[in-house]
Structure formats: structure tokens, C-alpha cells
Backbone as a chain_set.jsonl record, in Angstrom:
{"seq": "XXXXXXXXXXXXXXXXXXXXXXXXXXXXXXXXXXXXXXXXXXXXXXXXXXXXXXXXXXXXXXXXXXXXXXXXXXXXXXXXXXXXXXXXXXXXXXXXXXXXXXXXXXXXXXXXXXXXXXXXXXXXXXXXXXXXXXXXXXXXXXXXXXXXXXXXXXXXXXXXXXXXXXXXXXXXXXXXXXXXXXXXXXXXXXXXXXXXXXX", "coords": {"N": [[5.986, 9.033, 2.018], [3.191, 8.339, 2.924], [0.882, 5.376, 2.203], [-2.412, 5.485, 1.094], [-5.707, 3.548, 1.24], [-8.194, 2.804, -0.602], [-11.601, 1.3, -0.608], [-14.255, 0.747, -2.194], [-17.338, -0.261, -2.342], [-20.017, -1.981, -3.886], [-23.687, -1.554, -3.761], [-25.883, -3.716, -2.406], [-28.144, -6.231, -3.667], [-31.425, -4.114, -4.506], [-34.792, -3.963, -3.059], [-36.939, -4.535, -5.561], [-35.468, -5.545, -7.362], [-33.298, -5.829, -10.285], [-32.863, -2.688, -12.255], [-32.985, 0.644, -13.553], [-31.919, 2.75, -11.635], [-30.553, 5.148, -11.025], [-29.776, 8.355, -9.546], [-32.584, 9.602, -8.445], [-34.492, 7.32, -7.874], [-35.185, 5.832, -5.282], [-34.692, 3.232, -4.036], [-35.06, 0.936, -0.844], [-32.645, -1.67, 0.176], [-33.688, -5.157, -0.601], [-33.782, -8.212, 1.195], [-32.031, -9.977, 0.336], [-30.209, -8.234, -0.474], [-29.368, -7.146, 1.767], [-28.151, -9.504, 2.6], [-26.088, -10.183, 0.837], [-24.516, -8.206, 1.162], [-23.772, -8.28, 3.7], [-22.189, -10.895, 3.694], [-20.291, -10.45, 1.681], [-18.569, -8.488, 3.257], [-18.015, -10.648, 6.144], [-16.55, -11.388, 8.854], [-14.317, -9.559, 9.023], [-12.77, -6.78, 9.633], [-11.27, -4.042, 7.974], [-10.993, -1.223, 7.873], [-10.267, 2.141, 8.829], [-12.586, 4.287, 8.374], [-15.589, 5.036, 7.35], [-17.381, 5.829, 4.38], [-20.182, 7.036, 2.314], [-22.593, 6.739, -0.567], [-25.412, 9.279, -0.309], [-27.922, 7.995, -1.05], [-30.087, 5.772, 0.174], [-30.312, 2.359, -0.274], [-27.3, 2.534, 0.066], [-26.504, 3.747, 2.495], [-27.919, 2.421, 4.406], [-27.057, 0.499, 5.242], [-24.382, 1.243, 5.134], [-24.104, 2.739, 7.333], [-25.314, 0.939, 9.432], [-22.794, -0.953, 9.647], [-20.899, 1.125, 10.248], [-22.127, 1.389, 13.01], [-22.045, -0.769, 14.22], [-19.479, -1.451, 14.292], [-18.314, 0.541, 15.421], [-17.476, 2.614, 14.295], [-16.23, 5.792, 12.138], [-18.725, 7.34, 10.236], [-19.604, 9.54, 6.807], [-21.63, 11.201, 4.974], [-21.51, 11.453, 1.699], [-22.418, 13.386, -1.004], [-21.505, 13.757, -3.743], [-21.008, 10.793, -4.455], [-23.637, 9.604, -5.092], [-25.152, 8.01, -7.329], [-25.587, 7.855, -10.857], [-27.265, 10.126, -12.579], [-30.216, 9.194, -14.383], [-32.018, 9.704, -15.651], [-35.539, 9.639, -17.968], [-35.213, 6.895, -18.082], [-35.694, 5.997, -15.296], [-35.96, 4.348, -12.825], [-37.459, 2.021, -14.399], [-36.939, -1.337, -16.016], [-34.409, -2.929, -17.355], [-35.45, -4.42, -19.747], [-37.676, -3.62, -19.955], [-37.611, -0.964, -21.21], [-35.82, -1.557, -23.794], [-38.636, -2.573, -25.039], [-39.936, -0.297, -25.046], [-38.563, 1.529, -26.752], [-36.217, -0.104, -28.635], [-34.003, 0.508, -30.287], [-32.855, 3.103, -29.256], [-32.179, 2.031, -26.956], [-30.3, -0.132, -28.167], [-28.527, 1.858, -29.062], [-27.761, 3.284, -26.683], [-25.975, 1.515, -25.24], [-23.695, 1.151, -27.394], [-22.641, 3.822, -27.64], [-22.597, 4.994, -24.533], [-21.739, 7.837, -24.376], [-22.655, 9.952, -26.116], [-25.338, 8.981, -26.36], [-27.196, 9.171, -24.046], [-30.013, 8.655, -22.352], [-33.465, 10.653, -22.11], [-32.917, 13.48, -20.214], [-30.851, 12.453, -18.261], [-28.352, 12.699, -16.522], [-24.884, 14.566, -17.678], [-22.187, 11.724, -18.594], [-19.948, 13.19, -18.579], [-19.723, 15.337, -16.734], [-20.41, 13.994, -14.523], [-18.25, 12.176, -14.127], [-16.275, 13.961, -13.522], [-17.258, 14.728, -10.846], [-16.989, 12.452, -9.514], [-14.669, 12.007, -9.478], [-13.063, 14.049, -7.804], [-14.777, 13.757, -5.689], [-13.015, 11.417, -5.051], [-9.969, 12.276, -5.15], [-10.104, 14.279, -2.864], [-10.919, 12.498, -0.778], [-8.541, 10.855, -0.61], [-6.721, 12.891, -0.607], [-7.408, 13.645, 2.462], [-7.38, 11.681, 3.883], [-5.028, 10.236, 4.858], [-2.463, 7.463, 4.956], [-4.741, 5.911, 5.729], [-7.389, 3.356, 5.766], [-9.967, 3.311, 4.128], [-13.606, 2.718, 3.22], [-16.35, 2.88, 0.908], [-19.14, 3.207, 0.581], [-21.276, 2.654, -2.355], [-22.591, 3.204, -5.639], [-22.63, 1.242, -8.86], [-22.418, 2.834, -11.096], [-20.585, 4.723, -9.907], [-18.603, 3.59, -9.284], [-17.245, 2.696, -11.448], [-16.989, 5.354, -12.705], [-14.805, 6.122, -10.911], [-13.222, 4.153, -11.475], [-12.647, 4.807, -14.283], [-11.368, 7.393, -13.923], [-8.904, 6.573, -12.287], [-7.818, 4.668, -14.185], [-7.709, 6.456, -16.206], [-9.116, 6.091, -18.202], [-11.294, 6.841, -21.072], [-15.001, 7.863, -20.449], [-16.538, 6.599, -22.586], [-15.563, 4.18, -22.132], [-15.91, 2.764, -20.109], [-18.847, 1.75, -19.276], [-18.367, -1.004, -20.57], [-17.524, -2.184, -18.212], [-17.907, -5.058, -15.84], [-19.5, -4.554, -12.777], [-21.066, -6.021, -9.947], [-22.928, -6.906, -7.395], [-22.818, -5.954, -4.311], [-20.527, -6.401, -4.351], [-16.431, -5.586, -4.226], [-13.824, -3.129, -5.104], [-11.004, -2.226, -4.777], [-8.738, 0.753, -4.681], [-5.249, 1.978, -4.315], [-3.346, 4.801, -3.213], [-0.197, 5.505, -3.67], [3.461, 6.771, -3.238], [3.576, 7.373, -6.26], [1.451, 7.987, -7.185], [-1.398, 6.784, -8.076], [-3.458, 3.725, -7.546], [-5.046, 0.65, -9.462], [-5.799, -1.89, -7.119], [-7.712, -4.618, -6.882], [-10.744, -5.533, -8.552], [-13.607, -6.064, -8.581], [-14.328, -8.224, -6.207], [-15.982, -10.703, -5.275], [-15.583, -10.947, -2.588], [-13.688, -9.494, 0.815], [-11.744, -11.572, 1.319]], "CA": [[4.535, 9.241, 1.894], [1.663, 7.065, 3.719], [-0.112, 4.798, 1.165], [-3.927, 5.593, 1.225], [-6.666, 2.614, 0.843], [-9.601, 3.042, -0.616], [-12.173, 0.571, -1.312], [-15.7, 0.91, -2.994], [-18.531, -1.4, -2.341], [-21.305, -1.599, -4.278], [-24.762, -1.939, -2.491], [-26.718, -5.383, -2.438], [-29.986, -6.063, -4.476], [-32.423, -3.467, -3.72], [-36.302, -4.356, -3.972], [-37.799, -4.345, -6.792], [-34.265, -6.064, -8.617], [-32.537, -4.97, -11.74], [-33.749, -1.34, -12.723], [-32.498, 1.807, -13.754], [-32.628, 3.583, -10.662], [-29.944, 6.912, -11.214], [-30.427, 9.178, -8.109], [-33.8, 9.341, -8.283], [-35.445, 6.285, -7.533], [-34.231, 5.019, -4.173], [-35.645, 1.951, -3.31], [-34.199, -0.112, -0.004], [-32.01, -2.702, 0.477], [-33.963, -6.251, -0.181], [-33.448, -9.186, 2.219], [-31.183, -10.705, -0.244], [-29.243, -7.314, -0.67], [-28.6, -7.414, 3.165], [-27.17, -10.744, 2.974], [-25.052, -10.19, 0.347], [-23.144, -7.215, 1.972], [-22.854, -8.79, 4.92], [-21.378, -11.793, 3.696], [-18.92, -9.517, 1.098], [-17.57, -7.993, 4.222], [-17.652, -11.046, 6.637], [-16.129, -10.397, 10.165], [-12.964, -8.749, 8.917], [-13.324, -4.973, 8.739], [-9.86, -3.207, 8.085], [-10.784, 0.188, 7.445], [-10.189, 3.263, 9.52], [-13.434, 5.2, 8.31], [-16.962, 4.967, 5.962], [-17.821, 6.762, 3.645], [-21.451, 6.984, 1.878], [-23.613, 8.0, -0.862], [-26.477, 9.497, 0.445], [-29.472, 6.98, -1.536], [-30.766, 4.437, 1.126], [-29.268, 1.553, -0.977], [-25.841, 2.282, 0.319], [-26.052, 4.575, 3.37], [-28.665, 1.747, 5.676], [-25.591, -0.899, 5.006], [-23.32, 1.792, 5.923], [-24.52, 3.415, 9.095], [-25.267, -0.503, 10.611], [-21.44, -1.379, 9.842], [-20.196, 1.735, 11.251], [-22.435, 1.482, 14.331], [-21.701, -2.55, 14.782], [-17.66, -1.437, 14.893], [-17.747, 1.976, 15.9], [-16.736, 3.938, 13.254], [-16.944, 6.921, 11.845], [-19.174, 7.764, 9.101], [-19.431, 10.195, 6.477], [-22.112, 11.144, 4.033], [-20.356, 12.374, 0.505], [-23.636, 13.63, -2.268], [-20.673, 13.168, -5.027], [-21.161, 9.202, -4.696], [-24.873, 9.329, -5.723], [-25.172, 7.519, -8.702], [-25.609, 9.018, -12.169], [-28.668, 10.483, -12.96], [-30.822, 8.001, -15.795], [-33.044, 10.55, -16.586], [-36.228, 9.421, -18.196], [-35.205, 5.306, -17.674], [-35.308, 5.638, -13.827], [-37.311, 3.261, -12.655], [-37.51, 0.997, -15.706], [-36.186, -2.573, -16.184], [-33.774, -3.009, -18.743], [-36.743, -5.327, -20.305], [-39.105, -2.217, -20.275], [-36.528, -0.168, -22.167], [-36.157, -2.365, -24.551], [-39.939, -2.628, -25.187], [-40.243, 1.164, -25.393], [-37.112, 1.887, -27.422], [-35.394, -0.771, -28.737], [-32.868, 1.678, -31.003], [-32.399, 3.855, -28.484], [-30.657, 1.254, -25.573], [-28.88, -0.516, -28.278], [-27.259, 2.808, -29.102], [-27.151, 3.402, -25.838], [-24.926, 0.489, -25.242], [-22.601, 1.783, -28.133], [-21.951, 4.925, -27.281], [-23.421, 5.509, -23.437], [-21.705, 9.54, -23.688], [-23.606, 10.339, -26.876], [-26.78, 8.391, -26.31], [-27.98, 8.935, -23.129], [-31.213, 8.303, -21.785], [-33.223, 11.411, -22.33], [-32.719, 13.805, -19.118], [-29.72, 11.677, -17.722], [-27.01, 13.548, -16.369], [-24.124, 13.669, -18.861], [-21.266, 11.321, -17.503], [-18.573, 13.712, -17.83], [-20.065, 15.957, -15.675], [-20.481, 12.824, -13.775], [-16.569, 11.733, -14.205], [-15.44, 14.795, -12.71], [-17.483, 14.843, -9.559], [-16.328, 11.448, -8.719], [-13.174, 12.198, -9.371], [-12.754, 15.118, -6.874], [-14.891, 13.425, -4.29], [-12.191, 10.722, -4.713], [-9.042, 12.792, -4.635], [-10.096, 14.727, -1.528], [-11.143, 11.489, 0.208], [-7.118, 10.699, -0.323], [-6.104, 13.779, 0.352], [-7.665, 14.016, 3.525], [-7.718, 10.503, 4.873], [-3.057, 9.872, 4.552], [-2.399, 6.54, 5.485], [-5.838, 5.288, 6.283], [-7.663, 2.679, 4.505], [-11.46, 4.032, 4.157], [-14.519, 1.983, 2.952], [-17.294, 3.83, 0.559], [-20.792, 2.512, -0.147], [-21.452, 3.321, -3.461], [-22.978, 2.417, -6.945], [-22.219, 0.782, -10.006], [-21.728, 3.621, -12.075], [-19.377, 5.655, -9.517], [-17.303, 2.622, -8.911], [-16.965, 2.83, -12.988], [-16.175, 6.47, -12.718], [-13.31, 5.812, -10.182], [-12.151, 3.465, -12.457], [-12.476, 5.406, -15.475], [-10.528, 8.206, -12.856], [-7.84, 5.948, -11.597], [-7.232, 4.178, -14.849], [-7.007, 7.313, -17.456], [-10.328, 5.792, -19.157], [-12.644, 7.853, -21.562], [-16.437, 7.434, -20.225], [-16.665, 5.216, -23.385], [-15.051, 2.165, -21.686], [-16.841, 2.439, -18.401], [-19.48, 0.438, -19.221], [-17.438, -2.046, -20.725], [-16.876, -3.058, -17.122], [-18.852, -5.435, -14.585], [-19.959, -4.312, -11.414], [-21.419, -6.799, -9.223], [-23.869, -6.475, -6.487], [-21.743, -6.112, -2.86], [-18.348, -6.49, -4.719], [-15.301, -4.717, -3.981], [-13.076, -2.557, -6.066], [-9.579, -1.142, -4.27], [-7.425, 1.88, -5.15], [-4.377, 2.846, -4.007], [-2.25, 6.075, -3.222], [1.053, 5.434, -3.021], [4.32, 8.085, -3.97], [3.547, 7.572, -7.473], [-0.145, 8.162, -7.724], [-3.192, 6.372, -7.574], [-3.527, 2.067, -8.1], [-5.744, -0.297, -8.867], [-5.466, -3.116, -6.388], [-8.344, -5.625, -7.585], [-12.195, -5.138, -8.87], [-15.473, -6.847, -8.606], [-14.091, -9.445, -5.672], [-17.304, -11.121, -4.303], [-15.334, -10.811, -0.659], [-12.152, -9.535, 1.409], [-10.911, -13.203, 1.377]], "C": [[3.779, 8.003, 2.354], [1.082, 6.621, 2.654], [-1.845, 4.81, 2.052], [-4.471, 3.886, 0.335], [-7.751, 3.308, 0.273], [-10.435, 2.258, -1.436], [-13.543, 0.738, -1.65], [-16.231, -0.572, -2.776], [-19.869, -1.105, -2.849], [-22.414, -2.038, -3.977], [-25.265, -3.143, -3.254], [-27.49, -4.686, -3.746], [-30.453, -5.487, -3.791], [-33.588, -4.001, -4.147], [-36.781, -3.523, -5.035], [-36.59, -4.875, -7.902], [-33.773, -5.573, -9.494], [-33.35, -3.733, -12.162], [-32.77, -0.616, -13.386], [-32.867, 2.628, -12.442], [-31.554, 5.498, -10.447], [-29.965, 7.361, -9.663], [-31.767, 9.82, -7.995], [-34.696, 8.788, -8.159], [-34.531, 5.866, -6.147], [-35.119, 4.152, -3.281], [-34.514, 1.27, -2.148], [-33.627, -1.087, -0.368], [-32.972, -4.12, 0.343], [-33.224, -7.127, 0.892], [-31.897, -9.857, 1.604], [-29.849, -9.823, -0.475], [-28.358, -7.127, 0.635], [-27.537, -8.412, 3.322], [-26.001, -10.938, 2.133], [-23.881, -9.298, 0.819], [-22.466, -7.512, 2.861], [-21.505, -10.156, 4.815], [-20.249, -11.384, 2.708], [-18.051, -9.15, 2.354], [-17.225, -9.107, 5.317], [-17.361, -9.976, 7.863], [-14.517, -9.407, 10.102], [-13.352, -7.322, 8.164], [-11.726, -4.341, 9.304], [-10.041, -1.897, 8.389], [-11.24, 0.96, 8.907], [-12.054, 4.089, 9.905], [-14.966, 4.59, 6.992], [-17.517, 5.69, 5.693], [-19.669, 6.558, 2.711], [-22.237, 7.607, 0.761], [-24.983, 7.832, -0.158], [-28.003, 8.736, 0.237], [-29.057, 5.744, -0.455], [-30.091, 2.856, 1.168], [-28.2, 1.399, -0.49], [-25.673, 2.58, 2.082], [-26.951, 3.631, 4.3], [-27.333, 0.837, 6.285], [-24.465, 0.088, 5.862], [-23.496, 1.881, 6.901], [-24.56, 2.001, 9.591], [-23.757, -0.849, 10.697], [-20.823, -0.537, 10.364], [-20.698, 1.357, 12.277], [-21.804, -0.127, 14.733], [-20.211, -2.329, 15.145], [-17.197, -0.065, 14.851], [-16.815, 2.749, 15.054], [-17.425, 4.873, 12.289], [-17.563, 7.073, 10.438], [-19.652, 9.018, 8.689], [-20.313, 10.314, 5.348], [-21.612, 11.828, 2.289], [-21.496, 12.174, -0.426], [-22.732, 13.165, -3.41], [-20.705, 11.808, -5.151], [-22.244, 9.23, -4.875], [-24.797, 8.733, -7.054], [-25.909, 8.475, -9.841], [-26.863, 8.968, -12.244], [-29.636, 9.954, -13.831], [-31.973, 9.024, -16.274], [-34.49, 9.891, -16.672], [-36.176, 7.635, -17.661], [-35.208, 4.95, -16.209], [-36.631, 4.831, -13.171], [-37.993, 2.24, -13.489], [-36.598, 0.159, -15.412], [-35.421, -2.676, -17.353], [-35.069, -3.523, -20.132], [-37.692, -4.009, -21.047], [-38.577, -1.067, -21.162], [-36.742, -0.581, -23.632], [-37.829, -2.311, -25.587], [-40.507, -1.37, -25.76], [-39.593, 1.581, -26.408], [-36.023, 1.04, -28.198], [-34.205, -0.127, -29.612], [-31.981, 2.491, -29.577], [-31.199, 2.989, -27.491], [-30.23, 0.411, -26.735], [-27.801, 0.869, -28.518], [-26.63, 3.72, -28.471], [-25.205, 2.888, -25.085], [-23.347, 0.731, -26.272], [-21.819, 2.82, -28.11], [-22.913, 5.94, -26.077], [-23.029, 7.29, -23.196], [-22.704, 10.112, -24.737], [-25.022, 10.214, -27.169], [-27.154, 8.496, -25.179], [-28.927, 9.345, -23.171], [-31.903, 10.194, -21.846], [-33.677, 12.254, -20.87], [-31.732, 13.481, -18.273], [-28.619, 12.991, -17.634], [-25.485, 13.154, -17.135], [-23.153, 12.914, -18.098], [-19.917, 12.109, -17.361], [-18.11, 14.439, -16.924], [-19.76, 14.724, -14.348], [-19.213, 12.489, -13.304], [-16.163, 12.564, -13.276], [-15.908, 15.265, -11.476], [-17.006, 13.795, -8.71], [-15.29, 11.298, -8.328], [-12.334, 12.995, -8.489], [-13.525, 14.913, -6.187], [-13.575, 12.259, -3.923], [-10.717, 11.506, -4.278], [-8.742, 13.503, -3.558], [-10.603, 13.699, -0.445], [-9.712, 10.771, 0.29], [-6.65, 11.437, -0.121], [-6.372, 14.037, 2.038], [-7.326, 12.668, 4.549], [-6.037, 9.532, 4.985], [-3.209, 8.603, 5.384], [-3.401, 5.819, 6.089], [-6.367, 4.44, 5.361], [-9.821, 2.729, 4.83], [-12.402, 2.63, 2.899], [-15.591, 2.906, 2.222], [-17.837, 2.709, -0.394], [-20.994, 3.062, -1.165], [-22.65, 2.243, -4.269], [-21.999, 1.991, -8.017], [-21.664, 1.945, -10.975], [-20.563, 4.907, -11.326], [-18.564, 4.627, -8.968], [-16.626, 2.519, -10.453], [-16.149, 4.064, -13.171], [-15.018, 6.565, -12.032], [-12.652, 5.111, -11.0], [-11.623, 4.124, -13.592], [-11.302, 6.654, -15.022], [-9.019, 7.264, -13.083], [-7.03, 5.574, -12.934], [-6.956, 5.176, -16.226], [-8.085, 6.645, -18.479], [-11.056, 6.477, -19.577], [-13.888, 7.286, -20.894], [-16.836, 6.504, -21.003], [-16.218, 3.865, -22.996], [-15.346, 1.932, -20.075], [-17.884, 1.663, -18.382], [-19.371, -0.903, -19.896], [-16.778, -2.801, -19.356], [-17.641, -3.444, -16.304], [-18.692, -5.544, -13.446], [-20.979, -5.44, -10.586], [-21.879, -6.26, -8.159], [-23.001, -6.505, -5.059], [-20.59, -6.519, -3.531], [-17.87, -5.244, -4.663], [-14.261, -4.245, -5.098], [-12.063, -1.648, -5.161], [-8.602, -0.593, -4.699], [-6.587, 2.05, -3.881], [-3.692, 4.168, -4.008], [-1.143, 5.901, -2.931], [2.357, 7.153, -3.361], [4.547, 8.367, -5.609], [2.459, 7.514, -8.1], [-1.135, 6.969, -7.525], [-2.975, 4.932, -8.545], [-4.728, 2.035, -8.22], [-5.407, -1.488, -8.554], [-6.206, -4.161, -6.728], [-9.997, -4.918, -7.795], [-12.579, -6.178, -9.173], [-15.069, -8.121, -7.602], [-15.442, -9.292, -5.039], [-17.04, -11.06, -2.214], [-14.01, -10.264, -0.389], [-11.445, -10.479, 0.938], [-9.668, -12.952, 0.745]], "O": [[3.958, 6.836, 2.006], [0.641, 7.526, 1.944], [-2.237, 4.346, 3.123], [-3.974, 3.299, -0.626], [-8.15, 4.38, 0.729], [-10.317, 2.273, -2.661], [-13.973, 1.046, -0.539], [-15.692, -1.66, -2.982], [-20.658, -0.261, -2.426], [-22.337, -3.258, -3.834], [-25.076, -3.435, -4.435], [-27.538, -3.636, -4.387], [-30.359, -5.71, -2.584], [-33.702, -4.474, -5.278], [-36.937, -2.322, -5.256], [-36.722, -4.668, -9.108], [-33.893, -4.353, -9.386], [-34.547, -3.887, -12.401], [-31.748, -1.174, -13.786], [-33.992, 3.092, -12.26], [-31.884, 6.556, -9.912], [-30.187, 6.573, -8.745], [-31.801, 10.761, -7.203], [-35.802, 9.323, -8.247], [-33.32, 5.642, -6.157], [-35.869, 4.296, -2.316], [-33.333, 1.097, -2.447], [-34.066, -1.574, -1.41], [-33.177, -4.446, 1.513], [-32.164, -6.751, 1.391], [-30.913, -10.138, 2.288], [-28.728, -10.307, -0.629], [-27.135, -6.998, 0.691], [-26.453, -8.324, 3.899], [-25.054, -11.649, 2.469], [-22.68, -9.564, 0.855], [-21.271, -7.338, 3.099], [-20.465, -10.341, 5.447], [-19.186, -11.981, 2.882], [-16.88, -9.526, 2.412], [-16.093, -8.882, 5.746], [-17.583, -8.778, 8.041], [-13.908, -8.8, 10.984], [-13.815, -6.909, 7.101], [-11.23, -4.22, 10.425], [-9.257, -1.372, 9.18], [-12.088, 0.645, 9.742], [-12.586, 4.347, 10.986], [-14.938, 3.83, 6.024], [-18.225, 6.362, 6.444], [-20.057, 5.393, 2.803], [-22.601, 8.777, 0.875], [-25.522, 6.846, 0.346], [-28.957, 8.804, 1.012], [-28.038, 5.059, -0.361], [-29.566, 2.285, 2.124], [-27.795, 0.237, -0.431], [-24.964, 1.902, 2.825], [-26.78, 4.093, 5.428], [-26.879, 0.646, 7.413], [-23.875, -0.206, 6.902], [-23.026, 1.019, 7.644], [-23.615, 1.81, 10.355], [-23.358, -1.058, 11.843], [-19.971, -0.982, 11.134], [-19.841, 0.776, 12.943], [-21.061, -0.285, 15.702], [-19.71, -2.89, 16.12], [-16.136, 0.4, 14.435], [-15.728, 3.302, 15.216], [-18.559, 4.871, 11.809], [-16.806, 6.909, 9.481], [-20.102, 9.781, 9.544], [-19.964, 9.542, 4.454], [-21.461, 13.048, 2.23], [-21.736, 11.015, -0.766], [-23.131, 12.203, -4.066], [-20.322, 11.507, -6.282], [-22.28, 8.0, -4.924], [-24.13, 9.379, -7.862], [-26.576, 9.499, -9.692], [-27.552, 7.97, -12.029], [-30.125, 11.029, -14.18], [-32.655, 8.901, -17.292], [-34.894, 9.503, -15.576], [-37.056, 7.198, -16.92], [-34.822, 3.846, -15.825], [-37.861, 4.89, -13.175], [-39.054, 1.714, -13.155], [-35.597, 0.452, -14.759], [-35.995, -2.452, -18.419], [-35.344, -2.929, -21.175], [-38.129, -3.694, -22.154], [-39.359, -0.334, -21.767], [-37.553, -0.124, -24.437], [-37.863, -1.99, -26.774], [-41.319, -1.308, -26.683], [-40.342, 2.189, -27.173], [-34.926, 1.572, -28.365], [-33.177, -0.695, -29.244], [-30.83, 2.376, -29.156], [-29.99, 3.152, -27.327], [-29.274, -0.163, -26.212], [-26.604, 0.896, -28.23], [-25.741, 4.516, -28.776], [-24.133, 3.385, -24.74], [-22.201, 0.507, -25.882], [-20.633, 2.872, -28.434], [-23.573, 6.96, -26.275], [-23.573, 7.998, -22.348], [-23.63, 10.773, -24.266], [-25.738, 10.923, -27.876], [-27.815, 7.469, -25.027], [-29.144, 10.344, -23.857], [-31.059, 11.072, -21.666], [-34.692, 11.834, -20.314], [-31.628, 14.283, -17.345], [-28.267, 13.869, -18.422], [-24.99, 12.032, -17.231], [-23.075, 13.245, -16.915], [-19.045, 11.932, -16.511], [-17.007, 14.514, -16.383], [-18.925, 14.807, -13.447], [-19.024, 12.497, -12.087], [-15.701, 12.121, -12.225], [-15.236, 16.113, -10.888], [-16.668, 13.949, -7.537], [-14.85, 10.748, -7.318], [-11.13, 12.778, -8.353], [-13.542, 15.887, -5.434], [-13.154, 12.166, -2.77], [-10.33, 11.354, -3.119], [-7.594, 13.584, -3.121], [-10.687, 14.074, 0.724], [-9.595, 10.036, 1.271], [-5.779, 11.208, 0.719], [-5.525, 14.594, 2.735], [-7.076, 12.739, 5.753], [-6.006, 8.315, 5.169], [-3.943, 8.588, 6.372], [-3.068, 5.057, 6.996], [-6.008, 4.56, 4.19], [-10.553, 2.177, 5.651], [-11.872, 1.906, 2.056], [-15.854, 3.883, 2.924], [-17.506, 1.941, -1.298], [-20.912, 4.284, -1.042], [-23.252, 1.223, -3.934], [-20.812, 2.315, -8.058], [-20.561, 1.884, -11.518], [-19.915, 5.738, -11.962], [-17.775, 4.96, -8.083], [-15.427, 2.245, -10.52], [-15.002, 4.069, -13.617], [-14.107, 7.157, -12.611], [-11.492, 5.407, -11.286], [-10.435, 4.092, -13.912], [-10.366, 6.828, -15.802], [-8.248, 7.415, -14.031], [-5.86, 5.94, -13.045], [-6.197, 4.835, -17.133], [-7.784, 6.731, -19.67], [-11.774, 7.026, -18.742], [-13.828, 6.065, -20.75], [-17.445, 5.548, -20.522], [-16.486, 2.763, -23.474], [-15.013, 1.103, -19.228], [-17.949, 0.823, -17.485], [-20.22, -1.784, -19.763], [-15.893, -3.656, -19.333], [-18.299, -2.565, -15.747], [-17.951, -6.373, -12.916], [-22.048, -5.361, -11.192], [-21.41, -5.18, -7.8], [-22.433, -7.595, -4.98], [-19.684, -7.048, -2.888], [-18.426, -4.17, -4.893], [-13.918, -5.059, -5.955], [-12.334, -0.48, -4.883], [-7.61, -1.201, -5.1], [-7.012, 2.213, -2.737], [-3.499, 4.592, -5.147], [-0.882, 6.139, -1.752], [1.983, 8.294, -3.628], [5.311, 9.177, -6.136], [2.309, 7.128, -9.26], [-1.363, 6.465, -6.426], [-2.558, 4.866, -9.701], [-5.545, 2.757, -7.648], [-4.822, -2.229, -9.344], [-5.431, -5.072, -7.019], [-10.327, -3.887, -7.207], [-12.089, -7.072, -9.863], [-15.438, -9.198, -8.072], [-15.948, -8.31, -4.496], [-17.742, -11.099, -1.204], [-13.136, -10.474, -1.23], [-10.525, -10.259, 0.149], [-8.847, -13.86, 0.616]]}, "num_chains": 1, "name": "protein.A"}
């Protein structure tokens, strides 16, 4: 059996900085979000193929790195980030301010407390999870690249590693860091998470 790559990058700073933005706020790429992607990826690009969710955030970054080295890209809606419901577009700060009960018991138990309107995450879990397994089924021996978010680089993990949704946000995501799974003949790795670069 061909070992599959597959690495997750999560998009720069977008303007307007730290938010809640779900799939419904989709603000661009800042200046500073540009420069961080670029310098995460450097001039070494391994992968075969790129993959995308479809919010702005991920898919401007993508499309320029496919077009700069000619490769193919692929938009996949299942990498949209999770839905925040009512907090979309709020600063953690502004949360806080509004609610202070609510996001700490968010923070305690993010499947039972969410935000109100938020898409639940297990729904969530299992779309990521079957855009991921058919992006290894389909792509044998290739090592593929997908722009993503923070909370579906969580759900892959929570995927890959046999994690309840409860210990997904127990894990930090970093702005343009990398997170790589494997496929080998005995199922699905993880290779490293949150590296600031290839290197």
C-alpha cells in the first residue's frame, strides 16, 4: 500500500485579528496573514495537489500557491470552519463582556455549551472526517496540502487520534502552522502539529 500525506495549514491573521469568525464572517487575509503563510511554506513545496476551504481566509493563499507552482487545486465546502452561531464576529473580549458565564462554560464543555446557533461539533466531526477519508482515498501515494481552519484541523485531529469533541479544544492551533497525517497499511498517523514551518 502507498502511504498518503496529508497536511493542514491553517490560514494567516485575517483583518480585523482574533474573532470568532465560524463560516460566516469571512474577512481577508491581512498583510501580516500573507506573510506568515508565505514564510510557513518557504520555497519548499512537496505536495502533489491543494486542497481548500471555500472562506477567502484560506482559498486567496491557496489559489496564489497553486498558480505560483502549477498545481492543481480543489475547493472542498467540508473544510469551512464550524459554524459560531451568534459569537461570529465577536472578539473573545466582547464575549466575555456580554456573557461572562456563558464562554467560561463554554470553555468547559465546548459540545454542551455552544454559542447559541453554532453548529453542533459532532455534526461538525463527522463532516471533516469524511472530507478527510475521501481526500486519502482518492489521492494513494500523494502528499496533498489543505488550507483550512483552526477548528477543522482540531476535528482531523480529534478524527485521526480517536478524540471525543471534548479534547479538541484542549489543543493549540497557530496561525499558518502545519499539522501532518499519515495513511500508511495500518491506518491513519499523526506525523507532527502546530510546526511554525516545513523546516
Amino acid at each position: 500500500m502507498q502511504e498518503t500525506l496529508v497536511d493542514f495549514m491553517r490560514h494567516g491573521e485575517p483583518v480585523g485579528g482574533r474573532r470568532y469568525r465560524g463560516d460566516g464572517v469571512d474577512d481577508p487575509l491581512s498583510d501580516t496573514g500573507w506573510q506568515q503563510m508565505w514564510s510557513a511554506i518557504g520555497e519548499r513545496v512537496p505536495w502533489q495537489r491543494v486542497v481548500s476551504s471555500p472562506l477567502q481566509r484560506c482559498h486567496a493563499f491557496a489559489l496564489a500557491l497553486a498558480e505560483k507552482h502549477r498545481l492543481p487545486l480543489s475547493v472542498e465546502q467540508r473544510f469551512r470552519e464550524v459554524g459560531q452561531g451568534a459569537w461570529e464576529g465577536l472578539t473573545p473580549d466582547e464575549i466575555v463582556q456580554r456573557d461572562p458565564d456563558a464562554y467560561a462554560a463554554f470553555h468547559q464543555d465546548p459540545c454542551r455549551n455552544r454559542p447559541p446557533g453554532a453548529e453542533p461539533l459532532d455534526g461538525f466531526g463527522q463532516r471533516v472526517a469524511g472530507a478527510l477519508e475521501e481526500l486519502f482515498s482518492a489521492c494513494p501515494g500523494e502528499h496533498v496540502l489543505v488550507v483550512a481552519h483552526a477548528g477543522v484541523i482540531r476535528a482531523a485531529l480529534g478524527h485521526v487520534l480517536q478524540a471525543d469533541p471534548l479534547a479538541w479544544y484542549r489543543v493549540r492551533v497557530d496561525n499558518a502552522a502545519l499539522t501532518r497525517f499519515r495513511r500508511g497499511p495500518y491506518g491513519n498517523k499523526l506525523e507532527f502539529h502546530n510546526r511554525s514551518s516545513l523546516g
